[in-house]
N, C-alpha and C positions, 0 to 999 in steps of 0.2 A: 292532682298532678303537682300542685305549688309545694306539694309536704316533697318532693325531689330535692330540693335546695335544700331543706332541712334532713337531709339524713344523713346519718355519720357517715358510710360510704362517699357521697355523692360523686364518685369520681368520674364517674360519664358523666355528670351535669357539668362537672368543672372545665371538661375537656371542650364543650359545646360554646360555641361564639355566644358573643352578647345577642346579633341577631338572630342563632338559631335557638337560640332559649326562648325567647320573646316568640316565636314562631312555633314553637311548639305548646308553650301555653298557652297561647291564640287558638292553635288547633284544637285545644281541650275543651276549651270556652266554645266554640265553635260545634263543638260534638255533642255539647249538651242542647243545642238550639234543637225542636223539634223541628222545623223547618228545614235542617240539614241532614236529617236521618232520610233513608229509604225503608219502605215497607219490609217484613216479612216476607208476605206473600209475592212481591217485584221480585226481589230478590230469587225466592224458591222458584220461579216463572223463567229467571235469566240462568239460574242455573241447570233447569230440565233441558231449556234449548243448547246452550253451550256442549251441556251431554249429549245430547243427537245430535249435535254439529261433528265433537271429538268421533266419536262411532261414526260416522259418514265417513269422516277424514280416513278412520283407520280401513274403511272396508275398500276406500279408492287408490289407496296408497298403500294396505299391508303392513308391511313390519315396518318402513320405514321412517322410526321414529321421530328423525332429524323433521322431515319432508312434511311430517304431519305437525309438529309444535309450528314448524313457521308457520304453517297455513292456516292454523288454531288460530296464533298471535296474528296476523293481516286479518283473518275476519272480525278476533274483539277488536281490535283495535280501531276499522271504518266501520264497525256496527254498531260501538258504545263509542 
């Protein structure tokens, strides 16, 4: 991530604040902590359920696709 500053481009790094650069290579450093990763397997678990959630939504609601994202979006949203 640090090799950003050094590329000839960099013009999205340039454009980026002092503190959002610093926050972004924080994130980097932070991503490599194994402690801050989630499993595979959590992962492939939360996304089987979210697919039976999405399928519910669409068999209660039909075509209406507006009606179903919100209601996708209000259950991740108080379930994770």
């Amino acid at each position: 991530m640090s090799n950003i500053k050094d590329s000839i481009d960099g013009k999205l790094w340039s454009r980026l604040t002092k503190e959002e650069q610093e926050d972004l290579l924080q994130s980097d450093i932070e991503a490599e902590d194994p402690k801050n990763l989630i499993s595979n397997s959590i992962i492939q678990k939360k996304t089987r359920l979210c697919i039976q959630i999405q399928n519910i939504l669409i068999e209660m609601f039909g075509g209406n696709t507006h009606t179903i994202k919100l209601a996708f979006q209000n259950f991740v949203m108080y379930k994770y």
